[in-house]
C-alpha positions in Angstrom: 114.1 127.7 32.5 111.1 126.5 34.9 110.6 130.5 35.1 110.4 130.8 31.8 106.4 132.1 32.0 107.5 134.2 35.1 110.0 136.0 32.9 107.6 136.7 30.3 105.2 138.2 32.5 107.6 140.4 33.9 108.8 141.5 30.5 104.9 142.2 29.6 104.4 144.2 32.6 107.0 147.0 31.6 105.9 147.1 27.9 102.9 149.0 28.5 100.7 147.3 25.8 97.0 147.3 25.1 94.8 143.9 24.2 91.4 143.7 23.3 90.2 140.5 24.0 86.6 139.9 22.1 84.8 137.1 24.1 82.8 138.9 27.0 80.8 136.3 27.2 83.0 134.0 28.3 83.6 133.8 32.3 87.2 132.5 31.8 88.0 135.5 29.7 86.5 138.2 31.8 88.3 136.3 34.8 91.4 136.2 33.1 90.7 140.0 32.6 90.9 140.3 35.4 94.0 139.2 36.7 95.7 140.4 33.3 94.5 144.4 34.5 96.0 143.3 38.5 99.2 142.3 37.9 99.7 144.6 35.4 100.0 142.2 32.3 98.3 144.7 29.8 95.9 147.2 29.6 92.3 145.2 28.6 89.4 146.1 26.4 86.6 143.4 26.6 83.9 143.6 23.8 80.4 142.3 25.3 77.3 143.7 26.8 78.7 145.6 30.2 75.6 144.1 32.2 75.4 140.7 30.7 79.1 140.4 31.7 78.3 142.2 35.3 76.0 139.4 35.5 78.0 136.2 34.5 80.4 137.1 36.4 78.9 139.0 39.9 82.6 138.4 41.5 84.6 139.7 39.1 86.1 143.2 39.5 86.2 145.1 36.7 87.9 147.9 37.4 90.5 149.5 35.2 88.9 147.3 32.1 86.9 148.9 29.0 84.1 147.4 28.2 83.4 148.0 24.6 79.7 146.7 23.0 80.4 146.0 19.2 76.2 145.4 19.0 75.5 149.4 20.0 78.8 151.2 19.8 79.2 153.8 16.8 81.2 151.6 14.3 81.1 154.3 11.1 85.0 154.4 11.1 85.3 150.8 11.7 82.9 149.7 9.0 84.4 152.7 6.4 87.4 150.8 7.2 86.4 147.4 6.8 84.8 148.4 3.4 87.7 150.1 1.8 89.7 147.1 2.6 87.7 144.5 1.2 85.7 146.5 -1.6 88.0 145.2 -4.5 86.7 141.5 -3.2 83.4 142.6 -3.8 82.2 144.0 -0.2 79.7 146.1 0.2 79.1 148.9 2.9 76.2 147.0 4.3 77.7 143.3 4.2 80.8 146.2 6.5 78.6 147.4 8.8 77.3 143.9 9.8 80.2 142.8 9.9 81.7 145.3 12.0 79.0 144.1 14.6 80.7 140.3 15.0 82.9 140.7 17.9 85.8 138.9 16.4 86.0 141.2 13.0 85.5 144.4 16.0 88.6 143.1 17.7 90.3 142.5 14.5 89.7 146.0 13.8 90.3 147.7 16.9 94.3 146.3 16.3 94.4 147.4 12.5 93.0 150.8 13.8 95.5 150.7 16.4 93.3 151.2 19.7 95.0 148.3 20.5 98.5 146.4 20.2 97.6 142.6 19.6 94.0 140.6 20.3 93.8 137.3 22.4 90.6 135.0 21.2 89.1 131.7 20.5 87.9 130.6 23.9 84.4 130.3 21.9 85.1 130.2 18.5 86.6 128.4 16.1 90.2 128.6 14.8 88.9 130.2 11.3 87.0 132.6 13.1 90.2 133.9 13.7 92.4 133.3 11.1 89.6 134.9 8.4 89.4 138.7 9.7 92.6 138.5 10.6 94.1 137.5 7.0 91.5 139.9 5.0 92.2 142.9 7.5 95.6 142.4 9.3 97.4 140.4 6.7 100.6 138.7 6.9 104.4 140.1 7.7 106.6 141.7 5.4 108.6 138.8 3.9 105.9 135.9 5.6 103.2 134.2 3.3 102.2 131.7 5.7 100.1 132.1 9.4 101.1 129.4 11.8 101.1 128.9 15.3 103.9 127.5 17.7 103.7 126.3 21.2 106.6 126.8 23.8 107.4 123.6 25.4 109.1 123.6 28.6 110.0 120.3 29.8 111.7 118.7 32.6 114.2 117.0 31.5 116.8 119.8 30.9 119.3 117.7 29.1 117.2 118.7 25.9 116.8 121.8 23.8 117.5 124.8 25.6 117.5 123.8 29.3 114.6 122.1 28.4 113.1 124.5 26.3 111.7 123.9 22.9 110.0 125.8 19.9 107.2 123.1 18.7 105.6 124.4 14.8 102.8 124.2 13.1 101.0 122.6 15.8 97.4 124.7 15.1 96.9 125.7 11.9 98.2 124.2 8.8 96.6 121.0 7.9 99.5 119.8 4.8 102.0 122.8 4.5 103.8 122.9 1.3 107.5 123.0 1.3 107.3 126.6 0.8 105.3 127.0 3.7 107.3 124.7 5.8 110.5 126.9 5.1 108.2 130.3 6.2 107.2 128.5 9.3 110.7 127.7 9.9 112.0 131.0 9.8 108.6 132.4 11.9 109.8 129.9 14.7 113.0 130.8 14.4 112.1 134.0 15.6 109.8 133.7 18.1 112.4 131.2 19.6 114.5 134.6 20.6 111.7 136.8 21.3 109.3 134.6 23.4 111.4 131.7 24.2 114.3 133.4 25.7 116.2 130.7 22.9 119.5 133.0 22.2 120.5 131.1 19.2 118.0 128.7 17.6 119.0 125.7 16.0 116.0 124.4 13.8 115.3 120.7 13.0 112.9 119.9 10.3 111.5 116.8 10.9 110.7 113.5 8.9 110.6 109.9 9.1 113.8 109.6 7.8 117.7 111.4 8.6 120.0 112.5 5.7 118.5 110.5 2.6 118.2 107.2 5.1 114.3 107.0 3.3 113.0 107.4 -0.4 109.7 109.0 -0.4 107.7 112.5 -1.5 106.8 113.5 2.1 110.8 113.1 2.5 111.2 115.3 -0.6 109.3 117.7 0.6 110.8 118.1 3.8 114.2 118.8 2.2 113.1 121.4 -0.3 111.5 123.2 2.9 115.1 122.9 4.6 116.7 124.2 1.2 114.0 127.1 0.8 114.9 128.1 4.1 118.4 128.4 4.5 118.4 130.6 0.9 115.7 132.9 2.7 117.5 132.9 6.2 121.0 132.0 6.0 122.5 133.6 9.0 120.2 130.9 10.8 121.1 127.2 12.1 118.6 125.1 9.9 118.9 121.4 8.8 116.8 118.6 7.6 115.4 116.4 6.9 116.1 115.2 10.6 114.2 112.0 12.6 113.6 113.6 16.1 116.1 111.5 17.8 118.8 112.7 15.4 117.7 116.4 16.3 117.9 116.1 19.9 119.9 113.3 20.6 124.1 114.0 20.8 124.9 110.3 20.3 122.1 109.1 17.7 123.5 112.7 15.5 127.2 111.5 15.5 125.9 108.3 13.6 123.2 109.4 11.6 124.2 113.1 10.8 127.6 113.6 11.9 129.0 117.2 11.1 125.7 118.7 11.3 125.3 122.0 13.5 121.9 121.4 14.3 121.9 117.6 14.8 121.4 116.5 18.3 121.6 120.2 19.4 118.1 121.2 17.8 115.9 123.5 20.1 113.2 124.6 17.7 110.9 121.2 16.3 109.1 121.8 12.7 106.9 118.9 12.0 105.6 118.2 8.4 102.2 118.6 8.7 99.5 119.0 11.5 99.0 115.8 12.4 102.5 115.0 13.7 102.8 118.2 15.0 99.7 118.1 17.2 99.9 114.4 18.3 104.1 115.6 18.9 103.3 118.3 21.6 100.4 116.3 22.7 102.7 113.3 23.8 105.5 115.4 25.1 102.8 117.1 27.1 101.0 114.1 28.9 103.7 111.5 28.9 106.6 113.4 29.4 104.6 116.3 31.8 106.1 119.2 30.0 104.0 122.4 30.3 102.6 123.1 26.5 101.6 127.1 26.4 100.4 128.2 23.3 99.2 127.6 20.9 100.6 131.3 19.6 99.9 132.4 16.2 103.1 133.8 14.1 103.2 135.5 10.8 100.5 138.1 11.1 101.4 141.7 10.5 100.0 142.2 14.1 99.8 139.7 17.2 96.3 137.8 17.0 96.1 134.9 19.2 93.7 131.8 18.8 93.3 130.2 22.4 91.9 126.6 22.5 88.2 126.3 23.0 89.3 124.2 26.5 92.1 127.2 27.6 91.8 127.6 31.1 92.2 131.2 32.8 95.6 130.5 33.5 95.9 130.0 29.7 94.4 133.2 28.4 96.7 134.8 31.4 100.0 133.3 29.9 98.8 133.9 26.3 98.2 137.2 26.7 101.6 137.9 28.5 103.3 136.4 25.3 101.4 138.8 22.8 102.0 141.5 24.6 105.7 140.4 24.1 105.0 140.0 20.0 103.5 143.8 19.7 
């Protein structure tokens, strides 16, 4: 499962998809343009100034990559667009047509419009840079309330989750999720777990401080109305709670504190309660353990729109790209 990325590039490379990717400014991005149009990841569309780009980076071959500039471009259709969407909020075509200029509500666009399959940002903007256009314009799944993000975690020690292998959720994006949202990000996880993950049949652990009733205490409540939520939304899935993590991963620590449970000690897909455990979670499996943490990946919008960290490296945008590619 080492080869998990490998497999998911390959996968990208016969799919044929097209990514805009709205931070020409940003060398690691036109880089990882680069490489993305080489080995045949996706097809590219980078949103800048064409010379300014040219100029930070002179090395960088551009060839085979649109260059798109949302500043002079003809955005009529785009801003028409943007307008009819939003007018019932009080938009107006003017407040459109500036919009339409921001690179991030462009690339937004350019996927609703469907010039392009899915839209890898965030390497200079902030997470609600993303999540904003891509909520009023691209809005959530059929059947999903709730944008989230998940990051694959492949680890080394293969005696846990899927050969190693685990779905880690919400890790990016939702500070306090309710239970409701919990159960949506759940199920979200769930599915990515096939599609992305390579996971052939999940088995999702909600998380808590406490195992079967073994504490008293709302967060603990909450926890097991997300897990009950859940299984009446999805119940062809594997889904328990409330779990403590070593009862979700651990065979013998399961038999004691959840015996008869068909996730328990078998779980390969982590929800975490809220943000915090979620992001100090992947964090620590990522440093201390040395497990290779790629994401985070948005789920739950109608079309793929990934939020890279503002410290991604090239190799990041590369491997986050593959996976959307993989969601459209």
């Amino acid at each position: 499962m080492l080869n998990l990325l490998e497999s998911i590039k390959k996968q990208a490379q016969q799919a044929g998809k097209h990514i805009v990717f709205p931070e020409g400014d940003d060398a690691r991005v036109v880089k990882a343009a680069e490489i993305v149009t080489k080995e045949n990841i996706a097809k590219i569309t980078l949103l800048g100034d064409e010379s300014a780009i040219k100029k930070l980076c002179p090395d960088v071959d551009l060839t085979g990559i649109e260059i798109i500039n949302p500043k002079t471009v003809d955005i009529a259709s785009y801003a028409h667009t943007l307008y009819e969407l939003r007018k019932a909020k009080g938009m107006t075509p003017e407040e459109a047509e500036k919009l339409c200029r921001d690179e991030m509500y462009f690339g937004v666009l350019t996927v609703y419009l469907g010039k392009a399959d899915g839209m890898v940002g965030g390497a200079k903007h902030f997470t609600g840079d993303m999540l904003r256009p891509g909520l009023q314009i691209i809005k959530t799944a059929p059947g999903i309330n709730t944008v989230s993000s998940f990051f694959v975690m492949v680890t080394p020690n293969e005696k846990y989750g899927e050969n190693g292998v685990f779905i880690f959720a919400d890790c990016a994006v939702n500070p306090n999720p309710t239970a409701p949202q919990l159960a949506d990000i759940a199920i979200a996880s769930a599915k990515n777990a096939q599609k992305i993950a390579g996971i052939k049949e999940p088995k999702i652990a909600l998380l808590s401080f406490s195992t079967k009733g073994s504490a008293q205490h709302e967060l603990v409540d909450k926890v097991t109305e997300a897990t009950k939520i859940a299984k009446e939304l999805a119940p062809e899935l594997n889904i328990d709670g409330e779990l403590q993590l070593d009862a979700a991963i651990e065979p013998n620590v399961a038999n004691s504190k959840a015996p008869g449970s068909q996730v328990a000690g078998k779980a390969n897909v982590l929800i975490f309660p809220d943000l915090q455990a979620g992001n100090i979670g992947y964090k620590l499996v990522q440093r201390l353990a040395g497990a290779q943490a790629i994401g985070p990946i948005c789920q739950g919008f109608n079309k793929p729109l990934n939020d890279l960290s503002r410290g991604c490296s090239v190799e990041d945008v590369v491997n986050v790209t593959a996976i959307t590619v993989l969601q459209a």
